[in-house]
DRENPA-3360 file (N, C-alpha, C; in nm, 2 decimals, always signed):
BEGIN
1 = XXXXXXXX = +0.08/-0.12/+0.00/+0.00/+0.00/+0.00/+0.09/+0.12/+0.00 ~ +0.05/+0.21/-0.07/+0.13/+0.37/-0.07/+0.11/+0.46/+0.07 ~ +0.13/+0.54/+0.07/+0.11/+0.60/+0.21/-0.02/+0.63/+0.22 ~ -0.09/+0.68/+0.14/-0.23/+0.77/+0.09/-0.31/+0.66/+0.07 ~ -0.24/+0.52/+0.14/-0.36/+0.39/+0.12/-0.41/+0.34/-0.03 ~ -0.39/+0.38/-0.10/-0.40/+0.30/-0.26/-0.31/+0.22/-0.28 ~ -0.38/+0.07/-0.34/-0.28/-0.02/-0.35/-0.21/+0.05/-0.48 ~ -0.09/+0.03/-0.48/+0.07/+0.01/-0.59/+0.09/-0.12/-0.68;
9 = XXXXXXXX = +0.05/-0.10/-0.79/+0.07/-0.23/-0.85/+0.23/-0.20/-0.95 ~ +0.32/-0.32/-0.91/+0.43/-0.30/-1.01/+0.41/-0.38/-1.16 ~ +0.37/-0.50/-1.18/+0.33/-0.56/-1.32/+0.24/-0.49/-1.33 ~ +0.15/-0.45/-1.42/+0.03/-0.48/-1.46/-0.05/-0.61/-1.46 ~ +0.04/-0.74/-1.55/-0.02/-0.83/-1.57/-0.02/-0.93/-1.42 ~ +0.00/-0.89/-1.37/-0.01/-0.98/-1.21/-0.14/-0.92/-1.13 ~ -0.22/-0.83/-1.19/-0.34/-0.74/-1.13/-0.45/-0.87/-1.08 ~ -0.43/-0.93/-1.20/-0.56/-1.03/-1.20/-0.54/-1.19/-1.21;
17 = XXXXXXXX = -0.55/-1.27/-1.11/-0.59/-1.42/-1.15/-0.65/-1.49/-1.27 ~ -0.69/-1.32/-1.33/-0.75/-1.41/-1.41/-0.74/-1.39/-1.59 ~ -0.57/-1.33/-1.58/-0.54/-1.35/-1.70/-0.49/-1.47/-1.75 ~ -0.46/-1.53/-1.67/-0.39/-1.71/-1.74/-0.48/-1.82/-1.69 ~ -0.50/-1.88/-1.78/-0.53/-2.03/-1.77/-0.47/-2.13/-1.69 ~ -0.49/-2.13/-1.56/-0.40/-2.21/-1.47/-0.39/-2.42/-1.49 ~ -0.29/-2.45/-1.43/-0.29/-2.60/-1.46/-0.42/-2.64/-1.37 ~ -0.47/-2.73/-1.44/-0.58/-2.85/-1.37/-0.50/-2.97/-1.29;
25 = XXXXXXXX = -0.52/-2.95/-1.18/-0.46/-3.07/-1.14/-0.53/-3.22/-1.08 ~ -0.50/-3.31/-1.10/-0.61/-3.42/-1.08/-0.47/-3.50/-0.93 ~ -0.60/-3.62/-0.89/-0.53/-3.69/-0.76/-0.58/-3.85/-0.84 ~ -0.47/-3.95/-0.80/-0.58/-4.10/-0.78/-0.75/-4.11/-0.74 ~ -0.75/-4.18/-0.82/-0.93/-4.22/-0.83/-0.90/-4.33/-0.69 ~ -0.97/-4.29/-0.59/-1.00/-4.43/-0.48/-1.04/-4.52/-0.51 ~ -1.15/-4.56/-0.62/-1.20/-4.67/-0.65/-1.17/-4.71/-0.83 ~ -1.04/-4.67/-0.87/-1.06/-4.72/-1.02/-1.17/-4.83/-1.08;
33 = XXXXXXXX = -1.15/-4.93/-0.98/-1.21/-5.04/-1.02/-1.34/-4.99/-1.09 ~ -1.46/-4.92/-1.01/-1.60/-4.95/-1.06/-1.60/-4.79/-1.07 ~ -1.70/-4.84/-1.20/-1.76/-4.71/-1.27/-1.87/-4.62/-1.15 ~ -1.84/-4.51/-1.13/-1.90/-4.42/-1.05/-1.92/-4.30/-1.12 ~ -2.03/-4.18/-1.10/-2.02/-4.08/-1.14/-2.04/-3.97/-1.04 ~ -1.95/-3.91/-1.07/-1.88/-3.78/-0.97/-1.97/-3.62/-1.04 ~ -2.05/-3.59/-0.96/-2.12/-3.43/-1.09/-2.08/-3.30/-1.00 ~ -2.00/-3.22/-1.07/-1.95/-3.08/-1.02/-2.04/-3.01/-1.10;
41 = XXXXXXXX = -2.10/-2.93/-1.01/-2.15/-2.80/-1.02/-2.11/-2.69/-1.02 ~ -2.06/-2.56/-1.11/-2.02/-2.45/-1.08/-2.14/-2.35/-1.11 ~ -2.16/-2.31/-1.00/-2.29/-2.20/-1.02/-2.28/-2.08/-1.08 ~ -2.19/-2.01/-1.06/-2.12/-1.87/-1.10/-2.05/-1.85/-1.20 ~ -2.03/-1.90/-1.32/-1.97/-1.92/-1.42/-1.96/-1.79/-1.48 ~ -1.90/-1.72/-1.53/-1.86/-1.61/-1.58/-1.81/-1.59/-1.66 ~ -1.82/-1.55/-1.81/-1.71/-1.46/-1.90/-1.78/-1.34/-1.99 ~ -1.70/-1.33/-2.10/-1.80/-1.17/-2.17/-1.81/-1.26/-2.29;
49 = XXXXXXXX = -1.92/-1.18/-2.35/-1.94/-1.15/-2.49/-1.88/-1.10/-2.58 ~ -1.85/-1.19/-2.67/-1.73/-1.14/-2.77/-1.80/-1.07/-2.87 ~ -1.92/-1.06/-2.92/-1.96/-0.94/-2.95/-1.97/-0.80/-2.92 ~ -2.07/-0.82/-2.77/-2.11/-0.69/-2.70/-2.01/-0.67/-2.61 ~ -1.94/-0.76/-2.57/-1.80/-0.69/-2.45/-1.92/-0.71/-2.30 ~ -2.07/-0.75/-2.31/-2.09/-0.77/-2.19/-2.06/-0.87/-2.10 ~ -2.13/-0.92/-1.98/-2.13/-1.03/-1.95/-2.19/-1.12/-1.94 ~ -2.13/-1.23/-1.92/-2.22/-1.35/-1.96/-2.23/-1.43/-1.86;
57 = XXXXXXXX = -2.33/-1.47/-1.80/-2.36/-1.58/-1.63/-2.42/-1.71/-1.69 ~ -2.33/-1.78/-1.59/-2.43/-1.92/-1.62/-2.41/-2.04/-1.53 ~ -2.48/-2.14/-1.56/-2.42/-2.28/-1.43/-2.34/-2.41/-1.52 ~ -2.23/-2.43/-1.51/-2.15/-2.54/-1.56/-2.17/-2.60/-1.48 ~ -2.24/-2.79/-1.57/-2.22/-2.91/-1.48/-2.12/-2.95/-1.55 ~ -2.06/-3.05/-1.46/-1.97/-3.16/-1.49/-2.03/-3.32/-1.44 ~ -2.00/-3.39/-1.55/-2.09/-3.50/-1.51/-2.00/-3.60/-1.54 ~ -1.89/-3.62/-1.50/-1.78/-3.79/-1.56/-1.77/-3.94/-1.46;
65 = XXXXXXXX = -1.74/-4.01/-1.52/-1.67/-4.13/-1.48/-1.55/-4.11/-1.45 ~ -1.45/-4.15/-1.39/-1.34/-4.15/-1.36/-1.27/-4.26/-1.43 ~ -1.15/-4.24/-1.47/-1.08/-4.41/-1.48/-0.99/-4.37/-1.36 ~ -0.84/-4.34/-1.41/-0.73/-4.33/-1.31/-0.75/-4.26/-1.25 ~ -0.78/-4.07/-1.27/-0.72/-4.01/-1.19/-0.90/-3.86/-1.19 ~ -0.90/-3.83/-1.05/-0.96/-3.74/-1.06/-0.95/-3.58/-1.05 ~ -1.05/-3.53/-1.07/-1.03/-3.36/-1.05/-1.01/-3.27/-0.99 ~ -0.94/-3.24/-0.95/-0.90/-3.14/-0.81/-0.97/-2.99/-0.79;
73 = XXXXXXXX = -1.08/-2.98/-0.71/-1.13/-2.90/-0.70/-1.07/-2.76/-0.70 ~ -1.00/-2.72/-0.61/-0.95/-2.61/-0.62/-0.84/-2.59/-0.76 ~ -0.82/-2.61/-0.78/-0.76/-2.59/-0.95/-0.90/-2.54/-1.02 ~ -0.97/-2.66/-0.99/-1.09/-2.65/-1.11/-1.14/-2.49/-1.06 ~ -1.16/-2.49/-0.96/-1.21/-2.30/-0.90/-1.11/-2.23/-1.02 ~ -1.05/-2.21/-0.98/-0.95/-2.13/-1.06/-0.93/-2.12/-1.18 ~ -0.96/-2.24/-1.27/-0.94/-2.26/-1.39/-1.09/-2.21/-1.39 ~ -1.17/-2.24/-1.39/-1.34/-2.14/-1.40/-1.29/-1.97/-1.39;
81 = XXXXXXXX = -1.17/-1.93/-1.30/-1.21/-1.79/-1.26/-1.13/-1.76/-1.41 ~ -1.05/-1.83/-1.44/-0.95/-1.77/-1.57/-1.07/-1.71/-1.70 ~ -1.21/-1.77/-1.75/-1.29/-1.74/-1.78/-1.36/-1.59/-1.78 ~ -1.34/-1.55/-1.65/-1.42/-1.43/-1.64/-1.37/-1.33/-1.72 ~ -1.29/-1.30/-1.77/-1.27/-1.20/-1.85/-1.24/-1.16/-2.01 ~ -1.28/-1.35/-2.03/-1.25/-1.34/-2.20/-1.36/-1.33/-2.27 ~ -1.38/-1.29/-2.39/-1.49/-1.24/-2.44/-1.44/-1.44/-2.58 ~ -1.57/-1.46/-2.52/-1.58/-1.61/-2.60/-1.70/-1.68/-2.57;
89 = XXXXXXXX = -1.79/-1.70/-2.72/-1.93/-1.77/-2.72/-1.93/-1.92/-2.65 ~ -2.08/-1.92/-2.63/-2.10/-2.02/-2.51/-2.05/-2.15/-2.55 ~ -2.09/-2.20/-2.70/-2.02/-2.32/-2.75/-1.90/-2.30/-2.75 ~ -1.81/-2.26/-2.77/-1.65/-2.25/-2.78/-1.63/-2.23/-2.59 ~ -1.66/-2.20/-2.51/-1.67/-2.25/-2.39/-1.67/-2.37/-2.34 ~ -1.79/-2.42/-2.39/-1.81/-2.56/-2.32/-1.74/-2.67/-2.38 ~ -1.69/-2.65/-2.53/-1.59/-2.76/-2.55/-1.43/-2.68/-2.54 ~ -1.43/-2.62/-2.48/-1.28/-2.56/-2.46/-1.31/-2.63/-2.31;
97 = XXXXXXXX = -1.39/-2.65/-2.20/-1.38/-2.71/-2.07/-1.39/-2.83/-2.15 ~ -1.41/-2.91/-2.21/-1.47/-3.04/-2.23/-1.33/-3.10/-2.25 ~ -1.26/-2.99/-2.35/-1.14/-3.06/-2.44/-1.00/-3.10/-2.29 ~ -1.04/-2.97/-2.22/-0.94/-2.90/-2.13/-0.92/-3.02/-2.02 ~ -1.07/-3.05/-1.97/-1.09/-3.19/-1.83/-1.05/-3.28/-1.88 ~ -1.06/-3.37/-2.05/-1.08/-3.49/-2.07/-0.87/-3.51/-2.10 ~ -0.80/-3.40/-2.13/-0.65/-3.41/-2.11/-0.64/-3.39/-2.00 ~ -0.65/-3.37/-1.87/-0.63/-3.34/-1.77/-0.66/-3.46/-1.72;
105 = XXXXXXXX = -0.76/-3.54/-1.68/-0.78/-3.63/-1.59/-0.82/-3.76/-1.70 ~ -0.83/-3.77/-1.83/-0.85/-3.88/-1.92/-0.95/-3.99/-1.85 ~ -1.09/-3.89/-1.83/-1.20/-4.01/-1.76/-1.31/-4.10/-1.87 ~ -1.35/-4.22/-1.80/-1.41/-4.31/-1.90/-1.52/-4.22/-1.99 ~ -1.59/-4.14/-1.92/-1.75/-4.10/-1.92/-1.72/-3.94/-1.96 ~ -1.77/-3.83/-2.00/-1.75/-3.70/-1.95/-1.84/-3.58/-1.99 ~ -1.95/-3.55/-1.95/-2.06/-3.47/-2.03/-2.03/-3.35/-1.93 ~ -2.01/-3.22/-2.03/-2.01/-3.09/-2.00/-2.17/-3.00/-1.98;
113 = XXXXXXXX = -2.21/-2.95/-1.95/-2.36/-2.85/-1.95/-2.37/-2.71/-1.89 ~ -2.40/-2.67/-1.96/-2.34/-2.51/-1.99/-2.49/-2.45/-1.99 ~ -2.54/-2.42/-1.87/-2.72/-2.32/-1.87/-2.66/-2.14/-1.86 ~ -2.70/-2.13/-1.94/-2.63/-1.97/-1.95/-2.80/-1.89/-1.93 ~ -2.79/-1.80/-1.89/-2.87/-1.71/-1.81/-2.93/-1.61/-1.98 ~ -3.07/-1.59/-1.97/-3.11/-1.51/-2.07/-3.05/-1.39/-2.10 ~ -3.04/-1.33/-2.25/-2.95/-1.23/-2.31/-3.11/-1.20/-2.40 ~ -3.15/-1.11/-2.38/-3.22/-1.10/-2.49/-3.35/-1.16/-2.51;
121 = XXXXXXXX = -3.38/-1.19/-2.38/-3.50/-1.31/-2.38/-3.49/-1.45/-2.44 ~ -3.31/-1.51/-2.45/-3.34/-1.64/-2.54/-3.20/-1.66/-2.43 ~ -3.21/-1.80/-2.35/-3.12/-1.82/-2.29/-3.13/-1.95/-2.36 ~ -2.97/-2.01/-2.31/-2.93/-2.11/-2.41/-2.85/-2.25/-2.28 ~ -2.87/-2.36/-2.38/-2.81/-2.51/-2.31/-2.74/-2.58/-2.38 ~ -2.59/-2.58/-2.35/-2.51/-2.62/-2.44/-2.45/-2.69/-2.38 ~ -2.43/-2.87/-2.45/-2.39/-2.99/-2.40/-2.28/-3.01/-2.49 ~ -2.19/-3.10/-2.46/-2.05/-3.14/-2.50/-2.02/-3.30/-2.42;
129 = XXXXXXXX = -1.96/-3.43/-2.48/-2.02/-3.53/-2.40/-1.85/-3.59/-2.51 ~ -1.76/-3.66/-2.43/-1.66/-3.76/-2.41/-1.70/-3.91/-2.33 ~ -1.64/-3.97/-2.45/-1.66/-4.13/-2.42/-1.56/-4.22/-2.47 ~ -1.46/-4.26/-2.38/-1.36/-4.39/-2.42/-1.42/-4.49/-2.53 ~ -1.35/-4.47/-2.62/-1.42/-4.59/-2.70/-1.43/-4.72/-2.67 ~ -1.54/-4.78/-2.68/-1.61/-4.92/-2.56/-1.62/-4.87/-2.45 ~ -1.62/-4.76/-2.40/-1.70/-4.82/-2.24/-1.82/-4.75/-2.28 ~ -1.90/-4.87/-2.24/-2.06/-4.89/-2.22/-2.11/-4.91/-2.06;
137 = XXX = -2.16/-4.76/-2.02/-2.24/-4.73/-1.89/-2.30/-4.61/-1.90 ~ -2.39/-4.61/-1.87/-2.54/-4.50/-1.83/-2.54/-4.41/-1.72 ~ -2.46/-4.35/-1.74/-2.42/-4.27/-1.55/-2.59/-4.23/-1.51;
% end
């Protein structure tokens, strides 16, 4: 803080968490063996409009199977906050998370769902869905 109490920033680019795309980090699956389904909810989802520069709210599910390894929540926080500030349509979202979890933790199962909040009077639901070739289960 300066004397006059305003914070002093030296980077610019260190202002915000939420210019970079942080690593996702995953842990061992406790039960590799059997097919389970794990569903993260992010309620607060945030980024802009790459049109209008406004913003855009919505709820991201995550809905996967695990094989080896799972998702580490706080990364996952953070990787969501990287979002808030880029201006990028709702489908180019949900498969940029889709593409982003299924390298990261490489699970059997993995459907993305993207409920974005009305713009206009027309709100929108946008799914994206990974599947290991042959595994057959119905989460």
């Amino acid at each position: 803080m300066s004397p006059t109490g305003s914070v002093t920033e030296t980077n610019p680019q260190d202002r915000s968490i939420y210019s970079v795309k942080p690593a996702l980090e995953v842990f061992d699956n406790p039960s590799p063996s059997r097919n389970y389904t794990n569903s993260i909810t992010v309620e607060e989802f945030t980024s802009v409009c790459p049109k209008t520069g406004l913003p855009d709210f919505g709820t991201i599910t995550i809905d996967y199977v695990a094989d080896k390894t799972c998702i580490e929540l706080k990364s996952l926080k953070y990787y969501f906050l990287s979002f808030r500030n880029r201006g990028i349509f709702y489908e180019a979202v949900i498969n940029e998370i889709l593409d982003d979890l299924v390298a990261a933790c490489q699970p059997r199962f993995m459907e993305i769902t993207g409920e974005f909040t009305a713009r206009g009077g027309i709100s929108s639901t946008i799914t994206a869905t990974h599947r290991k070739e042959g595994f057959e289960f119905t989460p």
